[in-house]
Structure formats: structure tokens, C-alpha cells
N, C-alpha and C positions, 0 to 999 in steps of 0.2 A: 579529562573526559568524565560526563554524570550521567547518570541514566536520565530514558528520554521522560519528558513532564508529561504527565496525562491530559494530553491538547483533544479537546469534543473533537471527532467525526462526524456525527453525526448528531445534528438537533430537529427533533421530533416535537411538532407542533398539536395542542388542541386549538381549536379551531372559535367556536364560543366563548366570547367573552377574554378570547386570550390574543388569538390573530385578529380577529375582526371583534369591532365594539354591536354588541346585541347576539340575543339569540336566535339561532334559521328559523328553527320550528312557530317561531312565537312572535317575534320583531317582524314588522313590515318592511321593513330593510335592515343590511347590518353597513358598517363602514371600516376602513381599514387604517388606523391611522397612519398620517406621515412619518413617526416614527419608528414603527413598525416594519415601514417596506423600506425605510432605509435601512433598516435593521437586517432583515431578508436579503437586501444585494450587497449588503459588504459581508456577510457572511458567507455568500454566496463565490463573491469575488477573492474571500480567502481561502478558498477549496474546502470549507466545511460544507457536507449535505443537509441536507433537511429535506424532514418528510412530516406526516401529520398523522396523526389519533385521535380521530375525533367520533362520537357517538352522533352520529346522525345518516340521514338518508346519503347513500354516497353520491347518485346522480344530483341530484339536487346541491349539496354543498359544491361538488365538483364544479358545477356550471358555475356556484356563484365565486369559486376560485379562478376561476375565467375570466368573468367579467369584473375581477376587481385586479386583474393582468398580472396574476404572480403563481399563477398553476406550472407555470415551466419551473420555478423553482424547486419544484417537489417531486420527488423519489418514492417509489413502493407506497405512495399514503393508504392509510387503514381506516378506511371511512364505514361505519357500521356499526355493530350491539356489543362486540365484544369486551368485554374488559381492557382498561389501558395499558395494565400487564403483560396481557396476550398481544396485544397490536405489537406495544414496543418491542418485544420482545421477536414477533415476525419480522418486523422490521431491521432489527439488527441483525438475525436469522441469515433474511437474503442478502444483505450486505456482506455476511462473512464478516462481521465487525464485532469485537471483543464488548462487553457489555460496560467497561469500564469508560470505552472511548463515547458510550448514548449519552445526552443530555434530555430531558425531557419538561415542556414549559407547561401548566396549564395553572385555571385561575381558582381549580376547586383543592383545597386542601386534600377532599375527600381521595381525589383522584389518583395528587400526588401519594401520598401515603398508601392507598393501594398497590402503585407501584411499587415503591421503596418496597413494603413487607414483599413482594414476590421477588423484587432483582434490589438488594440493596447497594450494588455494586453502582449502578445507574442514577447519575445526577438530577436531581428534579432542583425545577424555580419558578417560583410565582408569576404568573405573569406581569406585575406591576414589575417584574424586574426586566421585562421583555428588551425595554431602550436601551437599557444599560448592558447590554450582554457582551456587547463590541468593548467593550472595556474592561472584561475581564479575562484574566489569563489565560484560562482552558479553553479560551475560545479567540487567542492570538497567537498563532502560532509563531515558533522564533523567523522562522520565513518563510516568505508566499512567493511562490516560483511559478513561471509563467504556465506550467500545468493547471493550478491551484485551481485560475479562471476557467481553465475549462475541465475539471471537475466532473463536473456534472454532466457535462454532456458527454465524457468519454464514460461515465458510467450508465446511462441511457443507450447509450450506445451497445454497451456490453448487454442489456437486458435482449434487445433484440440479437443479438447474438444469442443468446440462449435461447429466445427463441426459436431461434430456425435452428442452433441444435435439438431442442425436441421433436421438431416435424421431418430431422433428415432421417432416410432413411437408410442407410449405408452404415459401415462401421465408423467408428471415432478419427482413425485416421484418414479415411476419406474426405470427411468431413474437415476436418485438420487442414487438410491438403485443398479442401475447397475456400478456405479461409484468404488465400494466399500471404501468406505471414513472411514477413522479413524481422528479424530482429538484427539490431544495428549499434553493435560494439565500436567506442569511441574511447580514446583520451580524452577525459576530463582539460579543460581549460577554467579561467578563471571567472568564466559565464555562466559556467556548470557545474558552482559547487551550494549555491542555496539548494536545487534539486536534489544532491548527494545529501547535502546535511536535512533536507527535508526527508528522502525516504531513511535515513540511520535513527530515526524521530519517530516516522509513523510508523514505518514494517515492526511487525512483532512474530508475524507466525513463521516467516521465513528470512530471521531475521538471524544467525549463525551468535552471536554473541550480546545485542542488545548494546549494547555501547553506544554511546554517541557521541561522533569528533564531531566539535567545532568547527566553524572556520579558519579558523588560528590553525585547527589540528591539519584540515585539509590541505589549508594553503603550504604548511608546511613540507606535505608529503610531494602534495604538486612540486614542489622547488628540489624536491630531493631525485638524482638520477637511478635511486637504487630500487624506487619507487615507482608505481604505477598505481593512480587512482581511474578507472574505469566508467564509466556508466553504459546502462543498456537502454535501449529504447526498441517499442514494438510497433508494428503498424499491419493492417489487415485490408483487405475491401471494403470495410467499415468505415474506415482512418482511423489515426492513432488511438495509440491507448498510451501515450506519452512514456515516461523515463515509470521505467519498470526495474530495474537495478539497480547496483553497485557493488565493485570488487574493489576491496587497497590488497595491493601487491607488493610482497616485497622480494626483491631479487637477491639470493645468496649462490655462492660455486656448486653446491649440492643440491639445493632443499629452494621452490619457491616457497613461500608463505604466504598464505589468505589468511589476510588478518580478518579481514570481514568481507561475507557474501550476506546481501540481502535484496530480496527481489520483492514486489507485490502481492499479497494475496492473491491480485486479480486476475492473474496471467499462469498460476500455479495449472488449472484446467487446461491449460495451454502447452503442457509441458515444459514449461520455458528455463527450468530452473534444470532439468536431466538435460536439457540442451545448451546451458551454460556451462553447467560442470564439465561436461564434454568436452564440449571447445577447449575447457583451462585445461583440461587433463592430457589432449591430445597436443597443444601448446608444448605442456611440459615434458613431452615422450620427444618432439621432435627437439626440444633442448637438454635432452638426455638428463633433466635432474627429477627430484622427487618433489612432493606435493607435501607441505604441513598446513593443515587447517586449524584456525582457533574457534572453539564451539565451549559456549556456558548454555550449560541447562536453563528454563528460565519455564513457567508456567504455561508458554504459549509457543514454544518455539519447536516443539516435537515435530513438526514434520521437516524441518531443516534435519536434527539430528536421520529421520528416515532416508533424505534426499540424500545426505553425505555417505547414510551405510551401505546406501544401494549402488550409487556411484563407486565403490569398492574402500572408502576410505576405512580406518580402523583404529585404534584406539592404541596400538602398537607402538613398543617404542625404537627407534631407532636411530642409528651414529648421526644419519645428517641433523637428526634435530641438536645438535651442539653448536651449528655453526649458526643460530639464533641466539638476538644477543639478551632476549628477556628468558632462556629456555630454563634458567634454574632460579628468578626471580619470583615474587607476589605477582600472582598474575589474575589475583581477584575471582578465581574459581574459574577459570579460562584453562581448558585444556586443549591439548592437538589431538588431531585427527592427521594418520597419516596415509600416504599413498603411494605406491611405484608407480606413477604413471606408464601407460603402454600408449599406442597408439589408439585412437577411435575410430568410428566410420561417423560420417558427416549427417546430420538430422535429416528425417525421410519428410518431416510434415511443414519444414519452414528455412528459408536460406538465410544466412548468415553473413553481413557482414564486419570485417574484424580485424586491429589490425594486427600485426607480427609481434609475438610480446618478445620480453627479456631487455635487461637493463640499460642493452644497447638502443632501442628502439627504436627498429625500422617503422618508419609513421605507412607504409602500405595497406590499403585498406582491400586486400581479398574477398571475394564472395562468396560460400559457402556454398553449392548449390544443392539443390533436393536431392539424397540420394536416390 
């Protein structure tokens, strides 16, 4: 297991002279090369976003993003005066995306380096290097899972969601409740583990440890019965919002073990991740054992550690953790988090369904209903 590579989320386009050949303001026309928009749909098709920062009239370039048929590819774009600094940087803002994960293309040196001095964290490239992006690492991810394509339109998706939470007028869980949310706990199969090893890759803020299993790692755990590898998936009136988690489980006579929880940023507004602990928690009351969680500190991952304190877990040590067979090895700054599980009450804002854990595994898929 290595830590996960810093794969782009997000590439942020200028628009002159970098996406399209000529300047708006001054060129009688501009053109889009062919390499360029093939560049734009497999980036597209790998679940990387892209959005734009470009100094110019917004209506006007807008339209001429239209009419050169590639405006659906683009996210939040920051079409206007402001410095390239400030766009990218809104940009990444409303994304909720770590600044390490921006890449940002344009054709003026000047521009680039503007950025850099304000977010040095953020990757800038020449536009002559525009072709060639699909070939480089940070922008291939180790895999593209049938989310990936649609990407983008569950993140469009989500913006009108937030739309219309602005304009609702009721409290949060009303609104919650008007969402009609189901999330939909599964056993992993052998169809379903590029998804797994893709979100142990991308999640960072609700990411319990940062680790990344392999395939090798997954498949392994899949074949093991003492194990459970999990995924979560969410869906709304919207439609999905695709594979939004993952649990590895491991089964002991006392103590389950989360070796790893990691859910999306995107769904964290959602409450999704107090609704998962939940579920494992009340899981583990009705199998009468205790909960150890493994949790590393990491730069980004503070509101995992919030989610596990609030959910009751603790830092405490106790007999079951013996019966873990890593619990007195190198465990790489990895500590437990532990918990008595009790029983829960069921989610008020979204139904659940899930199947019956523990190492016997009844495959019944239950359904949580709204309390």
C-alpha cells in the first residue's frame, strides 16, 4: 500500500490563444483545434473537470464556447477582469477541491507565474503543452470507473442542488427530506473495485487514513471471509451522485475493525458520513461487539477525525483491541479509535439500504426507512 499520486481534478482553462487559436477581442474569428477537443473529451471521459479563466467579456466568449460545441464541458468558468489567481482559485473554492489537485493551462508566461506566486501549490502548463496532457500522469488516473464519464454531470447536478437549497425556505432537514435521498450499502464484487480503489485515491478530506489498497489489496480482502469490503452509493430526485464511499471491515469475536472509511466531499452536506457511522455502529450493538477504527492524521483529513468524535468514538484504550492482529505492530502513524457500540435510531432525512454485516454474512438487503 503507497500513498495516493496527486492525479488533476480539476483543469482550468484560458481561453486565448490556449483553447482556441486567435484573440475574441481582436481576431475576426478564433478556431478550436482538433487536438485540443480531443483533448477536452478524454479528459472529460476520465472524470477530470475542467473549467476556464479567462479575461474577457463573459457573454461573449460564452457564446463563442457554444458555438464551437464544448461549453457543456465546463464547470463554474470565470470569464471576466479578475486576476487568474482569484478565478482559479474560486474555482477550486466551489469545487471544495484541495489546491494541489488544480492544474491550470494558459499561453502567457505572465499569467502562469501570477498564479504560481499566489497558490504555488497549483500546477500551471504552457499551452503548447495542451496535446500532450492526456499523456501525462497527473492527469491518468490508475482507473476510470464508470462514474468517471459521468463526472461532470453529477457535479452540475449538484450545483442545482444548491441551488434550490438557497431559495428553500424551511429548515435544512426539511429540505433534506425533500431531496428524497436513498443511500444504498452493498458488498463489493469484483465489478466494484476500480470504484473503491478510485475513491481510496481521490477522497482526502473524509478520508479516515489516506492509504491506498490496490487491487491486489482489494481482491484480496474480497476472498477473505473475515472481511467485508463495502461501497456506498447515493441517489436523489436529481439522480445519482454515484459511489460516494467505502468501508474494509474486518470481523474479530470482540472488536469489529474499520480499517478504512472514506466517503466524498460531495455528499458530506448531506450528512451522509453521520448516517453511515450510524448504520456501522448500530450494526455492531446488534452483534454485541465493539468498534475499532484506524484514523492517521493527514493535512486534510480533519473532518473525518470531527465525524469519528462526534459519532462517540475515542482515542481509548481497550482489551478488545488485542484480539487485532497488526495492534502492537509499525502501523505507520495509524492509530484506533475506539467505541462501545449501543444501538442507534434510524436516519430522519434519507432511507437506507443495507445488507446484515458480520462475518457470516447474511447477503439481505433491508431498508432503512425515514424515521
Amino acid at each position: 500500500m503507497s500513498e495516493a499520486p496527486a492525479v488533476v481534478k480539476c483543469l482550468v482553462w484560458d481561453l486565448d490563444n490556449t483553447l482556441w487559436r486567435g484573440t475574441l477581442l481582436e481576431d475576426p474569428e478564433v478556431s478550436l483545434p482538433d487536438e485540443i477537443r480531443r483533448t477536452i473529451v478524454e479528459l472529460d471521459s476520465r472524470g477530470i473537470l475542467q473549467s476556464v479563466a479567462s479575461k474577457n467579456n463573459h457573454d461573449h466568449a460564452w457564446k463563442q464556447l457554444e458555438a464551437l460545441g464544448v461549453a457543456e464541458y465546463f464547470v463554474l468558468p470565470q470569464i471576466g477582469w479578475h486576476p487568474k489567481s482569484h478565478s482559479v482559485k474560486e474555482i477550486a473554492d466551489q469545487l471544495n477541491f484541495a489546491l494541489p489537485t488544480i492544474a491550470f493551462i494558459d499561453d502567457q508566461p505572465a499569467e502562469r507565474a501570477e498564479v504560481t506566486y499566489h497558490h504555488p501549490e497549483i500546477r500551471c502548463y504552457d499551452a503548447g503543452q495542451a496535446a500532450a496532457l492526456t499523456r501525462l500522469p497527473e492527469f491518468s488516473p490508475a482507473v476510470v470507473t464508470a462514474d468517471a464519464g459521468r463526472r461532470r454531470d453529477m457535479y452540475q447536478a449538484g450545483f442545482r442542488r444548491t441551488a434550490e437549497r438557497e431559495s428553500f425556505a424551511g429548515p435544512d432537514e426539511e429540505f433534506l427530506r425533500s431531496l428524497e435521498l436513498v443511500m444504498d450499502i452493498k458488498r463489493a464484487d469484483a465489478a466494484d473495485l476500480t470504484r473503491v480503489e478510485e475513491l481510496t485515491l481521490r477522497t482526502s478530506q473524509m478520508n479516515a487514513t489516506g492509504v491506498h489498497y490496490s487491487d491486489a489489496d482489494l481482491r484480496a480482502l474480497l476472498a477473505d471471509p473475515g472481511h467485508d469490503v463495502l461501497t456506498v452509493t447515493l441517489t436523489d430526485r436529481f439522480g445519482p451522485h454515484g459511489a460516494v464511499g467505502v468501508l474494509l471491515l474486518g470481523y474479530h469475536e470482540r472488536v469489529w475493525h474499520l480499517k478504512l472509511l472514506a466517503t466524498s466531499c460531495r455528499v458530506v452536506s448531506f450528512g451522509a458520513g453521520s448516517v453511515l457511522l450510524n448504520w456501522l455502529i448500530d450494526g455492531a450493538a446488534a452483534a454485541g461487539v465493539h468498534l475499532a477504527a484506524d484514523f492517521r492524521r493527514t493535512d486534510r483529513n480533519r473532518m473525518m477525525e470531527v465525524a469519528y468524535r462526534f459519532a462517540g468514538f475515542t482515542g481509548d484504550a481497550c482489551e478488545c483491541l488485542a484480539e487485532l492482529p497488526d495492534a502492537d505492530g509499525d502501523r505507520a502513524g495509524i492509530e484506533f479509535r475506539h467505541l462501545v457500540a449501543e444501538s442507534r435510531p434510524g436516519p430522519t432525512t434519507m432511507s437506507v439500504a443495507a445488507p446484515v454485516l458480520g462475518s457470516a454474512g447474511a447477503q439481505g438487503r433491508p431498508r432503512m426507512p425515514l424515521s
